[in-house]
C-alpha positions in Angstrom: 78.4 -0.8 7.9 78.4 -3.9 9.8 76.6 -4.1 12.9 79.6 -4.2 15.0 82.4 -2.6 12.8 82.6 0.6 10.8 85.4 2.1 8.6 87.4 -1.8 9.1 89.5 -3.5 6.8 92.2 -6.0 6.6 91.2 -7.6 10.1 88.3 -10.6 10.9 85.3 -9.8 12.3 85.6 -8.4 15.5 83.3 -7.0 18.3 82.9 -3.3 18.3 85.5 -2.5 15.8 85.6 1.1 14.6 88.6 2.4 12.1 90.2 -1.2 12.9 90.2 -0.5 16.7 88.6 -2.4 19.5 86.0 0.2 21.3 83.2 -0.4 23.6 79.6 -0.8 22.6 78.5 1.9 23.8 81.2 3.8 21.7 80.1 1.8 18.1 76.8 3.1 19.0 78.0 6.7 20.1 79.7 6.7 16.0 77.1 5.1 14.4 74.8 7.3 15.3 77.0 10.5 14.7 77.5 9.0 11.4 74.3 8.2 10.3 72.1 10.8 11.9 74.6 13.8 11.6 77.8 13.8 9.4 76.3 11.5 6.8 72.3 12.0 6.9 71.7 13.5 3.5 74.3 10.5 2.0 72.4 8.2 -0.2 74.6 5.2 -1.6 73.5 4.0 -4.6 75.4 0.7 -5.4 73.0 -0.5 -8.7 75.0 1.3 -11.2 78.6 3.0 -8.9 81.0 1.2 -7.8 82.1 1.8 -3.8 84.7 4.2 -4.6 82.6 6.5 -6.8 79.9 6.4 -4.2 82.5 7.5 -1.2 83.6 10.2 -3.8 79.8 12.0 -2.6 80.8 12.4 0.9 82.4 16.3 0.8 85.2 18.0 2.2 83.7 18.9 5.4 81.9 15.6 6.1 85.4 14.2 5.8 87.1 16.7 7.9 84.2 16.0 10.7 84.6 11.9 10.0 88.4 12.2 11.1 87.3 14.8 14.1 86.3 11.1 15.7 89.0 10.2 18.2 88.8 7.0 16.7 89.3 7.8 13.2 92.4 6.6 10.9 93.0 8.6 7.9 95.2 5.5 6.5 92.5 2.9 7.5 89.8 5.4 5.7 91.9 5.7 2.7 92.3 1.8 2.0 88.8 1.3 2.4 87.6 4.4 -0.2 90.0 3.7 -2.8 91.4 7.2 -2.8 93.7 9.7 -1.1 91.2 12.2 1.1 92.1 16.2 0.8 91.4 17.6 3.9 93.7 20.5 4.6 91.2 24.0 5.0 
């Protein structure tokens, strides 16, 4: 994650970008930090040997389901950016 965009693609750098949306910084902070210190703590990338899309492929069900909880969150943005279509019906 960039320091002011998470979840972007397809659009230049921006200020406080999240899921290709303008948000304040307040807000990047705000999902940053439920990211990193909640939804995705125990996620360790490991890019030496994976490529991106194998490495999204260890964030689970749930953590997916609670990513797209985010107001913010676009399913379609999420999907370009993984490489694959996410299965979140319960």
């Amino acid at each position: 994650m960039s320091e002011n965009m998470i979840f972007c693609k397809g659009i230049n750098k921006g200020e406080n970008m999240a899921f290709n949306k303008q948000v304040s910084k307040e807000r990047i902070l705000e999902i940053k930090k439920l990211l990193r210190n909640d939804i995705l703590k125990d996620l360790k990338l490991d890019l030496n040997n994976e490529s991106w899309s194998n490495e999204w492929k260890k964030v689970t069900k749930e953590q997916w389901v609670r990513i797209l909880e985010i107001p913010e969150a676009d399913k379609e943005v999420i999907e370009s950016i993984i490489g694959f279509k996410l299965e979140t019906k319960k």
